[in-house]
C-alpha positions as CSV (number, residue, x, y, z in Angstrom):
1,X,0.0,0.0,0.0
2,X,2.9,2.3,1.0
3,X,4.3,1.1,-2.7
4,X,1.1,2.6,-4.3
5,X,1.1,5.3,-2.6
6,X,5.0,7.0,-3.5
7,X,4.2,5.6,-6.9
8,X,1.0,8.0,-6.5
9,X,3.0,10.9,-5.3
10,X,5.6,10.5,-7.8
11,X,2.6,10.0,-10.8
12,X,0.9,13.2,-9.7
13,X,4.4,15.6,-9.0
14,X,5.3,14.8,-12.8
15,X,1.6,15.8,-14.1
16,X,2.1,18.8,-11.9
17,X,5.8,19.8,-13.2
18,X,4.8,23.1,-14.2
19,X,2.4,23.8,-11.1
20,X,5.0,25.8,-9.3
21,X,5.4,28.5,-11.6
22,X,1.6,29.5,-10.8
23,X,2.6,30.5,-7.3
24,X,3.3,33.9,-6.5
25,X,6.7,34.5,-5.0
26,X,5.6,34.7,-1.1
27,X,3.6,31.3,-1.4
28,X,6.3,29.2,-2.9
29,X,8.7,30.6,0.1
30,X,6.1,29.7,2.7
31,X,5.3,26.3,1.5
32,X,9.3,25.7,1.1
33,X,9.1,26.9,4.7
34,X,6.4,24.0,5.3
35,X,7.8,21.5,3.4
36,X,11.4,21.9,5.5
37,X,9.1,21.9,8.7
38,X,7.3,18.8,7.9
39,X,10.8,17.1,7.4
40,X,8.9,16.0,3.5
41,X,12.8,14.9,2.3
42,X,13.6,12.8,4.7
43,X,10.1,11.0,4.9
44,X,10.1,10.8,1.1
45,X,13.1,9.1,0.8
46,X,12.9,7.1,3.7
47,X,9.3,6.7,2.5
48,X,10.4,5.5,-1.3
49,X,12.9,3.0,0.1
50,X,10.5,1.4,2.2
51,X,7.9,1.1,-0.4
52,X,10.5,-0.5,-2.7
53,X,11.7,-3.1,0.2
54,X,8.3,-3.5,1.1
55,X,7.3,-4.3,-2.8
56,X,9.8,-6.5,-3.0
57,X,8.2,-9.1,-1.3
58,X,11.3,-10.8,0.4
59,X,11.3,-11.0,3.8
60,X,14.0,-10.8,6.2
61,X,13.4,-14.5,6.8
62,X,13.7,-15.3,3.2
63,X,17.1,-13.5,3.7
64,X,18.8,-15.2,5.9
65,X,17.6,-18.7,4.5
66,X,19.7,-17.7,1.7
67,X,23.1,-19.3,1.9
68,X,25.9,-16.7,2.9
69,X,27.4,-15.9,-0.3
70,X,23.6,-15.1,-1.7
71,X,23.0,-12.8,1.2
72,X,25.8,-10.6,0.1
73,X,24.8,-10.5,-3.7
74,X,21.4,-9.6,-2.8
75,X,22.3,-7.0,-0.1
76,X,24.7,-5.6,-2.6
77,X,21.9,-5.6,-5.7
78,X,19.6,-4.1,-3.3
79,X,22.2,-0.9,-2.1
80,X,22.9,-0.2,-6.0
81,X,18.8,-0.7,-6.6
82,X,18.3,1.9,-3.8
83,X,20.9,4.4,-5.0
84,X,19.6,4.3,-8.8
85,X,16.2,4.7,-7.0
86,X,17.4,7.6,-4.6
87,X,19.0,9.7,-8.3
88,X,16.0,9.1,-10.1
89,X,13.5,9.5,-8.0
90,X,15.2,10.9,-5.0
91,X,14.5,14.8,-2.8
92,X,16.2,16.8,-6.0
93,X,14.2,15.3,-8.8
94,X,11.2,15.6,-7.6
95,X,11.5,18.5,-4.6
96,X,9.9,21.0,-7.6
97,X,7.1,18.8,-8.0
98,X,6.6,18.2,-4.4
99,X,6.5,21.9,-3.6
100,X,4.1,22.3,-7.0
101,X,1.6,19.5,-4.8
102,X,2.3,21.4,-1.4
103,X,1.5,24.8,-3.4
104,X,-2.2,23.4,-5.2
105,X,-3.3,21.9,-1.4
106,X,-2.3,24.3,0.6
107,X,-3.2,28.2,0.7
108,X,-0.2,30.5,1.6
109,X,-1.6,31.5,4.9
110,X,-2.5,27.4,5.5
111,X,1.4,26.5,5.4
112,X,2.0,29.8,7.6
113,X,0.0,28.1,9.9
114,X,0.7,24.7,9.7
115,X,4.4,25.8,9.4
116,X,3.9,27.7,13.0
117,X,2.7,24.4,14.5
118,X,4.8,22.2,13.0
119,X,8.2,24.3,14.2
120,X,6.0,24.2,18.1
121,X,7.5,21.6,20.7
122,X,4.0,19.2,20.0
123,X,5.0,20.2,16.5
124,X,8.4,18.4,16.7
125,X,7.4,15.6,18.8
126,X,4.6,14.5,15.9
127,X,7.8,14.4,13.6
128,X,10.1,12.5,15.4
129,X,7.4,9.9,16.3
130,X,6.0,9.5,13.4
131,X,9.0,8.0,11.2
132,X,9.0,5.5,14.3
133,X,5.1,4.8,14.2
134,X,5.5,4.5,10.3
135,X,8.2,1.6,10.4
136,X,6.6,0.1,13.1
137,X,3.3,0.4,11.1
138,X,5.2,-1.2,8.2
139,X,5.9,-4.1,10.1
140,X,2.8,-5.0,11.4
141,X,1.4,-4.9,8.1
142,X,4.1,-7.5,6.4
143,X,3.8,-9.6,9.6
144,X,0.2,-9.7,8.4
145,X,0.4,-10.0,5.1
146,X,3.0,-13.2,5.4
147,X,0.3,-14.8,7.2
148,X,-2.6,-13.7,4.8
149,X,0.0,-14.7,1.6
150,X,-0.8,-18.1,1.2
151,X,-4.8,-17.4,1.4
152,X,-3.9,-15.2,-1.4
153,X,-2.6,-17.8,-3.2
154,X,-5.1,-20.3,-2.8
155,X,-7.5,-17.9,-3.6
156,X,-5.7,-16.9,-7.1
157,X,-5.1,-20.5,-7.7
158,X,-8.6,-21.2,-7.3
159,X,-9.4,-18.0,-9.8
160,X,-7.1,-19.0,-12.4
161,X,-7.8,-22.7,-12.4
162,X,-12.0,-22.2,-13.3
């Protein structure tokens, strides 16, 4: 679901590559002022790459059933996957796009506002839990899904064998 939803993101900031220029000079800096206070690059990125791992649909026990020398190819396949990920897709390509989506949904006085609380002490503590709510989030949901996955399969082998 994560997946989808940077694929989403990423879909609608490259329909909106030329939203940006539509701002007026004192909205773009206030939702650049948002988009720092909201932390947006780190959760993208750290977003994207857990999206990708998550799409993958290897599991860390999968991993480690893998004899040694395999474990290293595939961690090694998956750093150089990440960084071709991270310079295509990464903060810099897209931060335009990002601030273009920021700049259609929210008003210039909205990310003055939102910028104000987000900078505030509760402001800050929301940010730093969140990236920990969101992995643990992530985990639940594979530790789910690796017990929903052969149901799935049952129920597409059933499908396809009508």
């Amino acid at each position: 679901m994560l997946m989808k939803k940077i694929l989403i993101l990423a879909t609608f900031a490259l329909c909106l590559s030329n939203a940006h220029a539509d701002l007026t000079a004192s909205h773009q800096s206030a939702i650049e002022k948002l988009v720092v206070a909201l932390q947006v690059q780190k959760q993208f990125e750290s977003n994207l790459i857990l999206g990708f791992e998550a799409g993958m649909g290897v599991t860390s026990d999968q991993i480690k059933a893998m004899p040694q020398e395999m474990q290293q190819k595939f961690a090694t396949g998956m750093e150089k996957v990440k960084t071709a990920i991270l310079e295509q897709m990464g903060w810099e390509k897209l931060k335009p796009e990002v601030v273009a989506i920021y700049g259609k949904n929210f008003t210039e006085q909205e990310a003055k506002e939102v910028t104000a609380l987000m900078e505030s002490p509760a402001g800050q503590l929301l940010l730093g839990k969140q990236v920990k709510v969101t992995a643990d989030l992530m985990k639940v949901t594979q530790d789910k899904m690796k017990i929903l996955q052969p149901q799935i399969m049952q129920i597409m082998q059933a499908e396809m064998t009508k």
